[in-house]
Residue, then its C-alpha position, 0 to 999 in steps of 0.5 A: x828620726x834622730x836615733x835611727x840617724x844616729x844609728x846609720x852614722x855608727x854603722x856606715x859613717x860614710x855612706x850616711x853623710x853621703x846620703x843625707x848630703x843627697x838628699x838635702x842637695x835633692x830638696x835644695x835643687x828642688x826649691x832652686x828649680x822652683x825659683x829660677x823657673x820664676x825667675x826665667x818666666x818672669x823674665x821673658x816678656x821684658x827680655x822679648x819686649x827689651x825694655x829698659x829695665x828687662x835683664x840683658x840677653x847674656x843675663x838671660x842666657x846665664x839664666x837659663x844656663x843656670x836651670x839648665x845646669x840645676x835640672x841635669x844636677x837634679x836629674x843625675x842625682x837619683x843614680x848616685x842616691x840609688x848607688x849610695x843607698x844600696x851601699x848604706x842598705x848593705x851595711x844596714x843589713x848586716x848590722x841587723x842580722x848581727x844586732x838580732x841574731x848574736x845576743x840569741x847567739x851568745x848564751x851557751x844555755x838554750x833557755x831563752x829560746x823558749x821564753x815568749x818574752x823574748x821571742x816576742x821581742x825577737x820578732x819584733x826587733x826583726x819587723x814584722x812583714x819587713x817592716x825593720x830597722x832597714x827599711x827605716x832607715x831608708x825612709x829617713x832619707x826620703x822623709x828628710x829630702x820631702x821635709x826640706x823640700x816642703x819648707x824650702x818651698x813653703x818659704x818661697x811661697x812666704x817671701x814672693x807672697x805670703x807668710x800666712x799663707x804659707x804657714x797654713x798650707x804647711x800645717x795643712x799637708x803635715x796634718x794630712x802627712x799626719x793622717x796618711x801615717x796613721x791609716x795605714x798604721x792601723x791597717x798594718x795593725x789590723x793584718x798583723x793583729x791576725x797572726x794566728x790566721x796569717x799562720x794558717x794560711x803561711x802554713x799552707x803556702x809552705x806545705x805547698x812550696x817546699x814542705x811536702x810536695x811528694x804527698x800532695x802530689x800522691x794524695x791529689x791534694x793541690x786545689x785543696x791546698x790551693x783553696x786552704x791558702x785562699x779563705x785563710x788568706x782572705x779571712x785573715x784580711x777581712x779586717x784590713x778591708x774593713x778597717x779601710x772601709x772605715x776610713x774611707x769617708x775620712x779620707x775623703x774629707x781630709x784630702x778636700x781640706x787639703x786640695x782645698x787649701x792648694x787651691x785657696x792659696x792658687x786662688x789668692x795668688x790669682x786675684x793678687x796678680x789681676x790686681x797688679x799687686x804680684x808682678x809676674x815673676x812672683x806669680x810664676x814662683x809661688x803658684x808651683x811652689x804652693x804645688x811642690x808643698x802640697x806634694x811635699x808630704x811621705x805619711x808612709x816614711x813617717x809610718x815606715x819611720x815609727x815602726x822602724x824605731x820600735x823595731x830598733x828599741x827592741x833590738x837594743x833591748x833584746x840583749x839586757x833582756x837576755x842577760x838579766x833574765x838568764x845570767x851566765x857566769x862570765x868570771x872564768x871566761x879568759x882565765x887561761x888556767x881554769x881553761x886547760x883544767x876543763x880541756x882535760x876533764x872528765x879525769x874521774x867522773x862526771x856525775x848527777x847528784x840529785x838533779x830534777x828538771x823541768x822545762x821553761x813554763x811546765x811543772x812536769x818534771x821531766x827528770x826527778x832527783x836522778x842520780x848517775x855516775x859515768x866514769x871517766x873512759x867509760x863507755x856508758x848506755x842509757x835506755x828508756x820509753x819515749x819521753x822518759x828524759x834521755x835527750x833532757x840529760x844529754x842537753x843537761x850534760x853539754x849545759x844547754x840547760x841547768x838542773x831545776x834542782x841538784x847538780x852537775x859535777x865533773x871530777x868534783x866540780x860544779x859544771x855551773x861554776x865551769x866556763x860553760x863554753x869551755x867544757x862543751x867544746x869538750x863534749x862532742x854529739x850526735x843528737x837525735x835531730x842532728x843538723x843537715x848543712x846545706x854545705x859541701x860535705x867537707x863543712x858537714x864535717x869539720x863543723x864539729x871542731x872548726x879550728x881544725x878545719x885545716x886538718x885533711x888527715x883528721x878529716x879522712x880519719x873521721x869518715x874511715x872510721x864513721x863509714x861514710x868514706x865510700x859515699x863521699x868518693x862517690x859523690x860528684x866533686x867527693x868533699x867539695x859536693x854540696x849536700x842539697x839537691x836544690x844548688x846547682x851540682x848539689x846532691x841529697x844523701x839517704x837518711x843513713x849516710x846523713x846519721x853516717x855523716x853526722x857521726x863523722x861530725x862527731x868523731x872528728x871532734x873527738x880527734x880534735x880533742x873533745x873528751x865526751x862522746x854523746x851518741x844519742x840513737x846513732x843507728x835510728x836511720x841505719x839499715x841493719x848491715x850498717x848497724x851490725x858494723x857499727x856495733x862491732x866498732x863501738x868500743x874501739x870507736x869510743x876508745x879513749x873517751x868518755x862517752x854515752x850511748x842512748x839508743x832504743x836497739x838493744x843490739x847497740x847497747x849490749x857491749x857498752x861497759x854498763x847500762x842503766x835503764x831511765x824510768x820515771x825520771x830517774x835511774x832504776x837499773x843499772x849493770x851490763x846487759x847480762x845481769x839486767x837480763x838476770x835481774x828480771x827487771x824492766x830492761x829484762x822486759x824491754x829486751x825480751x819484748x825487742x827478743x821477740x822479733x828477732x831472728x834465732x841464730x848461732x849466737x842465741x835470740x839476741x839478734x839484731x834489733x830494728x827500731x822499737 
């Protein structure tokens, strides 16, 4: 409880002490109410009788005047509790999303992404079902207010009555505190221990909710996904239910000692006034506080509080992970001058000598001793089957891996020795599963270089020239239109007009300065009209920049200065289309194969290509 303490004082200082003072004024009025309710019953039949030895009607008044004051304290004090709470769980929450999601964030490299190790501690720092760091530390507050109100009462119970008793009903409700946590940590862990029949049935739940609503609805498949969702759901609650069972008779037994206990302790009180030996005062004292401490006990703080803590261990531990599993070289980082020499590459050549890949945890290697040269302000396109490696080699380019073997040098130096975030500001990207914002278009846009964000002429430039402008115009607040039907105003554009706008994305990154253009199937979702224009304008598009074409239409290739075919994990051709075609070789093949759906026109059989 101490480190989550800790961890609300270095987050929101103020609104921790200001909660913590809640709740300990909280336990406080508790115990004070318990003990001026005795004091005012025990008070009443002297004052009524006025007995020499009673309280005088004012100190009576003051009395009461007193309960009166501390119950209306008591009861004011959950508002300011629940408006302080929600300010401290704000702060909460913003520090999780940043403690979470910044060291996955910081690399420039992906590879941790895919390592189980850290997506398992990843989840975990997130809490599994929400039990996170947040609630944690909301539960703090209320473990600390039942804590002080036990042992407030508990001592009451020892000074009017009898410390024995007192203690013992204090270990009595821990134990029971201590049980009730760990129930229901093992009916958690019996839900969560199922994760692989919670993913079915969640699968179903979104499939229903969001993921594919047109085709359930043309296949007729609701009840079934309905009734998918059900038995999933069910079966993977099975254990719980079990687990429950189980403890059922358990929890019987425990809450009898308990009761047990309150009751023997009423008892006693009972007997010890018949006797004459506890005056009514004490009576009166000590019987609702031996209830306030038999209420006193939060077994599902105490649970909330354990799964909070190992929620936050993983989270201190995400980041060390992260850095000393993937290191990354950080010497250049502020160093200015190294940083103007990257802003101005490639000035030759950018070039892989040797490199083979594989990804994390596979043994296939997607790329094997490749050699390729691309010269600087050179318009480059690379063509391949599926899966012959040609997104990999984007990614190893803008370094969001590193080569398993060999290297990667721009104009002679290594990219592993260049201050990585540096360079791949250089390089600008349309990637085959390019991100669709649900943003107004304007951020769509200038999120390809955010520093020129203020630059309205790039911005316009960027669209002329990707042709998307029309569009743009046509929606209904033009660049301030949010690109998601489901917000209010928003609206959803064509596959097309989204490749149109990504590539927008990447041309104005380029206008920003980036030197490295990667079009990755830039026409994949373009009609043929829109193809056609974007061939015409390659060149003058890719004017200026290095860049690098991968595109499985060979109508989009064709003009690049040179082409090189990707084969088994290495380049077997290379040449500008007219020598592949003359060289007979697979892109001679892979073009007739394409040829062969083409209309013959004026120009010859090398029309306009659709996806192959």
């Amino acid at each position: 409880m101490f480190t989550l303490l800790r961890y609300m004082f270095r987050i929101a200082p103020a609104s921790a002490a200001t909660s913590l003072a809640l709740a300990i004024a909280s336990a406080g009025l508790s115990v004070l109410l318990t003990f001026l309710v005795g004091q005012v019953v025990g008070a009443v039949p002297g004052v009524i009788a006025n007995k020499p030895d009673a309280l005088s009607l004012t100190a009576f008044s003051l009395l009461l005047a007193a309960l009166l004051a501390a119950f209306l304290v008591e009861s004011m004090l959950p508002t300011f509790d629940q408006m302080i709470g929600l300010n401290l769980d704000n702060h909460v929450h913003r520090a999780l999303a940043i403690g979470i999601t910044e060291p996955v964030l910081r690399p420039r490299r992906i590879a941790h992404l895919e390592d189980p190790q850290i997506k398992d501690i990843q989840d975990h720092a997130k809490g599994k079902a929400g039990f996170q760091v947040g609630r944690g530390v909301r539960n703090v507050r209320w473990l600390l207010s039942s804590r002080l109100t036990l042992f407030g009462s508990a001592a009451l119970v020892g000074q009017m009555f009898s410390w024995p008793v007192a203690i013992g009903l204090v270990a009595v409700t821990l134990f029971m505190e201590y049980y009730r946590a760990t129930t229901c940590e093992r009916e958690l862990d019996s839900w969560f221990g199922n994760t692989e029949g919670q993913r079915q049935a969640d699968y179903a739940f979104n499939l229903g909710m969001r993921d594919a609503p047109k085709e359930l609805r043309v296949f007729g498949l609701g009840s079934f996904l309905v009734d998918r969702y059900v038995a999933k759901w069910t079966e993977s609650f099975r254990p719980v239910w079990e687990a429950r069972r189980r403890g059922t008779v358990a929890a019987i037994g425990v809450g009898v000692i308990h009761l047990g206990a309150q009751a023997g302790a009423v008892l006693l009180v009972g007997r010890a006034a018949l006797a004459g030996d506890l005056p009514l005062t004490q009576v009166a004292t000590t019987v609702p506080a031996i209830l306030a401490v038999g209420m006193s006990y939060n077994g599902f703080g105490v649970m909330m509080i354990r799964r909070a803590l190992s929620a936050y261990r993983s989270m201190r531990d995400l980041p060390k992970l992260i850095a000393e599993r993937y290191p990354e070289p950080v010497a250049e980082v502020n160093d200015a001058e190294v940083n103007d020499v990257v802003d101005k590459m490639p000035r030759e050549a950018i070039r892989f000598e040797n490199v083979s890949f594989r990804y994390p945890g596979s043994d296939h290697e997607v790329l094997s001793g490749l050699d390729l040269e691309i010269r600087a302000g050179e318009a480059l396109a690379l063509v391949g089957v599926n899966g012959a490696g040609k997104s990999t080699l984007v990614k190893l380019l803008g370094g969001a891996y590193q080569p398993t073997s060999g290297r990667i040098t721009i104009d002679g130096t290594d990219l592993a020795e260049l201050d990585l975030g540096a360079w791949q500001r250089r390089v600008a990207a349309i990637v085959q599963d390019f991100l669709r914002f649900p943003l107004p278009a304007t951020d769509n846009v200038v999120l390809g270089a955010v520093e020129h964000a203020k630059d309205p002429g790039a911005l316009e430039l960027a669209a002329r020239e990707a042709g998307i402008e029309d569009v743009i115009n046509a929606l209904p607040d033009k660049w301030d239109t949010i690109l998601d039907k489901t917000y209010d105003g928003g609206v959803d554009l064509s596959g097309g007009e989204w490749q149109r706008l990504a590539l927008a994305r990447a041309l104005f990154a380029v206008h920003a300065g980036a030197g490295v253009l990667v079009l990755d199937e830039p026409a994949a979702a373009l009609d043929a009209r829109a193809e056609a224009q974007l061939v015409e304008r390659y060149l003058e598009l890719t004017s200026g920049v290095t860049s690098l074409i991968i595109s499985h239409r060979f109508s989009v290739v064709r003009d690049a200065h040179r082409i090189c075919v990707l084969a088994d994990g290495r380049i077997t051709e290379s040449g500008s289309h007219d020598e592949l075609v003359k060289l007979g070789g697979t892109y001679a093949s892979m073009f007739r194969l394409q040829a062969e759906r083409y209309v013959t026109g004026e120009r010859d059989t090398e029309l306009e290509a659709v996806d192959g």
